[in-house]
C-alpha angles and dihedrals in degrees: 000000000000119000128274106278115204108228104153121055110234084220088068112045134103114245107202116240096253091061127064124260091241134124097264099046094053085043092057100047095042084063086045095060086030079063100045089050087057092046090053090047095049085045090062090050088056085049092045090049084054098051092052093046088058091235092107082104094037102048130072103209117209109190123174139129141251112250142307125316112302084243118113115279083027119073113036094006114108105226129099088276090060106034106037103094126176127247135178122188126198126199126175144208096276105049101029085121088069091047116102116260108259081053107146119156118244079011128118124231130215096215130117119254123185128177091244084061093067098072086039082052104042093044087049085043085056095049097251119124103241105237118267095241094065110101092221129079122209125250110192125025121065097298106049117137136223123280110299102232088216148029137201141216136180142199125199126123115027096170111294096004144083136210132140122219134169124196140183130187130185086193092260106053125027129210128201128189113200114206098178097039082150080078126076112233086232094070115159116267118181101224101038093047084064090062106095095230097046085057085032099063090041086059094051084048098053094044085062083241098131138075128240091276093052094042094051090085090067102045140075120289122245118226096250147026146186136167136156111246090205092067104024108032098167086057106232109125102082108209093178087116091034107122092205076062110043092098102050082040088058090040089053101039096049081055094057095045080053093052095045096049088043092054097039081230102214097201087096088074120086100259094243090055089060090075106034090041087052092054109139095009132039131264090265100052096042077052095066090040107101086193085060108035122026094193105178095050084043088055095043090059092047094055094049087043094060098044113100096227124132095199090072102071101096080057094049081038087062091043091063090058090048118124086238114078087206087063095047086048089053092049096044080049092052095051085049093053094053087068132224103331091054102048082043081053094052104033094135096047090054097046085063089051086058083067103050113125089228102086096199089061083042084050089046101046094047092054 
């Protein structure tokens, strides 16, 4: 690999709202942009390479990235920053009746694009109907389907940590439901605490030295959020209690409820349930098995859970004695979220939890 060239100047780039103005800051994302000129270069010498093979009026060239930048709040971290990739989509001559059908060459497009689209995509783009079971929808290709009206994102395992987050976007306003709002988004992962702005903007925090936008990564969550990424593209005024929104907050959140139910999502489940839950069969079978997994009593538990009332513990307190051990997780969780008070207010509740035989609810309730 050849070494870093420096191409942008740290004095001149934009920090987003949600990072400090500091050096190393403006230094990492200087590299970052230093990167994406390398990747765009390399890009035009795969084209070239086309061109020269003769294949430029016979391909159809997909080219996108991965995911935000690999600085913290970007990568693995479920809001626009993270989840906004990227993709380009060339169609010639010779296959434009496959394109979709706001296809214009050098144009944009509105609609929403996720990574589970593009099987869905190439298989439309084959000629073969993508099976019903797959989450995407193609795009291109003969059967490619109408503008989706949303589109969803999650959050759970990033290395040796665990959140769970759901997200739903209609391309303007973003919602994002927060499962573990008793973590910080800013928990400690090995390999992006060795970046210099992620310490770096500990540091700063710690030193008392950000505003309220730039000190949000290292507190707690709250449940829900909303904001209009028309306005606010860098995501950091929260409307989720914002009255104007309310309407376009319950739309959002009632799609997301839908999705999750349509998909069986099994990130309600404790992650180690997943698998022994699973035994003899897959995730995605155990999924669509009511016996095994009760989803919707299972949801329910995870909503209360998640809400910030203090009138609901002796709610939480009934869910730790439930038959299904998912259930009892969610109601030692809820008791956690309410904070200190409320674990203080339900202390022998959550001794006998200690004793469950489910070790995830035991794990939850001696947190």
């Amino acid at each position: 690999m050849r070494p870093h060239e420096k191409v942008h100047a740290p004095a001149k780039v934009r920090v987003p709202a949600y990072h400090p103005d500091n050096a190393e800051t403006r230094q990492d994302w200087a590299q970052y942009y230093d990167i994406v000129t390398r990747a765009d270069a390399i890009a035009g010498q795969k084209l070239a390479e086309l061109d020269k093979a003769g294949l430029t009026d016979d391909t159809i060239i997909f080219y996108y990235g991965d995911h935000g930048s690999g600085m913290a709040r970007g990568k693995r971290w479920p809001y626009n920053s993270g989840l906004s990739v990227p993709i380009v989509v060339y169609f010639p001559d010779k296959w434009k009746h496959l394109a979709p059908a706001e296809y214009k060459p050098g144009s944009q497009s509105d609609r929403l694009v996720n990574f589970v689209d593009l099987a869905p995509t190439l298989l439309s783009l084959a000629g073969v109907k993508p099976p019903q079971w797959m989450q995407g929808h193609a795009f291109a290709g003969k059967h490619q389907v109408a503008k989706p009206k949303y589109m969803f994102g999650f959050r759970d395992r990033m290395d040796e940590r665990y959140d769970f987050i759901r997200t739903v976007t209609d391309g303007r306003y973003h919602y994002i439901r927060n499962y573990n709002p008793h973590f910080i988004y800013g928990q400690y992962v090995s390999y992006n605490f060795v970046t210099p702005s992620t310490s770096a903007w500990r540091r700063d925090f710690r030193a008392g030295k950000l505003n309220e936008a730039q000190s949000h990564f290292w507190k707690l969550k709250p449940t829900e959020e909303l904001y209009d990424l028309h306005a606010d593209p860098d995501e950091v005024h929260n409307l989720a209690d914002s009255k104007e929104h309310a309407e376009k907050l319950a739309e959002l959140r009632t799609a997301l409820h839908d999705w999750c139910h349509e998909i069986r999502d099994v990130g309600f489940l404790p992650e180690g349930e997943i698998h022994s839950r699973s035994v003899g069969s897959t995730p995605y079978e155990m999924a669509r098995d009511e016996a095994k997994y009760p989803f919707e009593r299972i949801y329910r538990a995870a909503e209360l859970a998640t809400r910030r009332v203090m009138s609901d513990l002796p709610a939480l307190r009934a869910l730790l004695t439930d038959s299904d051990s998912a259930v009892r997780y969610w109601g030692a969780i809820g008791i956690l979220n309410r904070g200190p008070k409320a674990v203080k207010a339900e202390r022998d509740a959550l001794a006998s939890a200690l004793r469950d035989d489910s070790p995830f609810v035991a794990i939850a309730a001696g947190y």
